[in-house]
Structures are given as structure tokens and as C-alpha cells.
C-alpha positions as CSV (number, residue, x, y, z in Angstrom):
1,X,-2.9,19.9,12.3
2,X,-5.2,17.4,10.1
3,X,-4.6,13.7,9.1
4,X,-5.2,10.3,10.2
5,X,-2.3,8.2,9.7
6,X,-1.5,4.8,10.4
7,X,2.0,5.7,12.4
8,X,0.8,8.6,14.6
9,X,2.2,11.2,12.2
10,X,0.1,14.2,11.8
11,X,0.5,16.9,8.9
12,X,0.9,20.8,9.0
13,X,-1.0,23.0,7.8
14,X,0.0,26.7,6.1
15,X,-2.1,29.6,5.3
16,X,-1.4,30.7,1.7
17,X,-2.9,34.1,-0.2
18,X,-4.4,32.5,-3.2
19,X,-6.8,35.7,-5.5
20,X,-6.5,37.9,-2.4
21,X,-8.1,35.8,-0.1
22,X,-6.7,33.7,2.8
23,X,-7.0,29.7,2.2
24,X,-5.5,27.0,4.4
25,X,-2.9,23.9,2.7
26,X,-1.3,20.7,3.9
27,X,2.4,20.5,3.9
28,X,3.1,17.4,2.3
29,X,7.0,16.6,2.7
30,X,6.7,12.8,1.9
31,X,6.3,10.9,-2.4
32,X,5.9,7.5,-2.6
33,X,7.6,5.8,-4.9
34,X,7.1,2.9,-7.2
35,X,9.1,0.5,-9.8
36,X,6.9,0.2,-12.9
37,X,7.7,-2.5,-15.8
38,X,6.5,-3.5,-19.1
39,X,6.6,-5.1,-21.8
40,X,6.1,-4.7,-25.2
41,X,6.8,-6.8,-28.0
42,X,10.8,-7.9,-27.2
43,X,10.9,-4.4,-25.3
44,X,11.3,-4.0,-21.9
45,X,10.8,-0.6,-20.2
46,X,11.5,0.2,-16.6
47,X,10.4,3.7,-14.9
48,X,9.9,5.2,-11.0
49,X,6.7,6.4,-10.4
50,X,6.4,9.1,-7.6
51,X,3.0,9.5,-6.1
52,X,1.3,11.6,-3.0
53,X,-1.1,9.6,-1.0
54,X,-3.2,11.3,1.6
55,X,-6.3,11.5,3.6
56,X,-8.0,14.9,3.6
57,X,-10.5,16.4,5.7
58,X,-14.2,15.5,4.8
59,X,-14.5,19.5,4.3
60,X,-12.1,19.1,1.7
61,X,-13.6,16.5,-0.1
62,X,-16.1,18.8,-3.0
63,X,-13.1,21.5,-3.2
64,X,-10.5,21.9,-5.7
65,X,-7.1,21.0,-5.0
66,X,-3.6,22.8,-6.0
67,X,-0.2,21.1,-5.8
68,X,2.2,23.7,-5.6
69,X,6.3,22.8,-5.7
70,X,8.4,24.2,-2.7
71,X,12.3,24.4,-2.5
């Protein structure tokens, strides 16, 4: 398990076959989500933004990262 956050929650970790070779992921079951507005001209537009926010290892920092959709 790997994470530091703020409420004592800790996230899992999977091993996934990515090019034949064994690589470890984070499991990320939470989105964030935020009420956007603007305004243009006498428009007014009104979207939800959905976002991930996480710490990562320091290990993790210089690699390439893959978000992958699960059901």
C-alpha cells in the first residue's frame, strides 16, 4: 500500500502485464468533482469537472503514467 493522505486512507496497489512485463498501479476508486462557470458575452455556461488528485511515490515521479478505465 502507497499514499499519504490527510484522513488515514491508504491506496491499493495491482500488478498489471503491460508489453510482457510485470508493472505495479494504484487503484484509484475516488474523482473529485467541481462546478465550473463562465461567461461570455450574455452567455452563461455551466459544466462538472471531474478530476483525480493524488500523491505518488517519489519513485514514480520521472515515469510515465497510464490511466486505464475499470468497470
Amino acid at each position: 500500500m502507497v499514499g499519504n493522505f490527510s484522513l488515514g486512507e491508504k491506496m491499493k496497489t495491482i500488478k498489471l502485464k503491460v508489453d510482457g512485463r510485470e508493472v505495479e498501479g494504484i487503484v484509484v476508486n475516488k474523482l473529485k468533482s467541481k462546478k465550473r462557470k463562465r461567461k461570455v458575452g450574455n452567455k452563461e455556461y455551466e459544466w462538472v469537472e471531474y478530476f483525480i488528485f493524488m500523491y505518488v511515490p517519489k519513485g514514480w515521479a520521472d515515469k510515465k503514467l497510464v490511466l486505464i478505465g475499470l468497470d
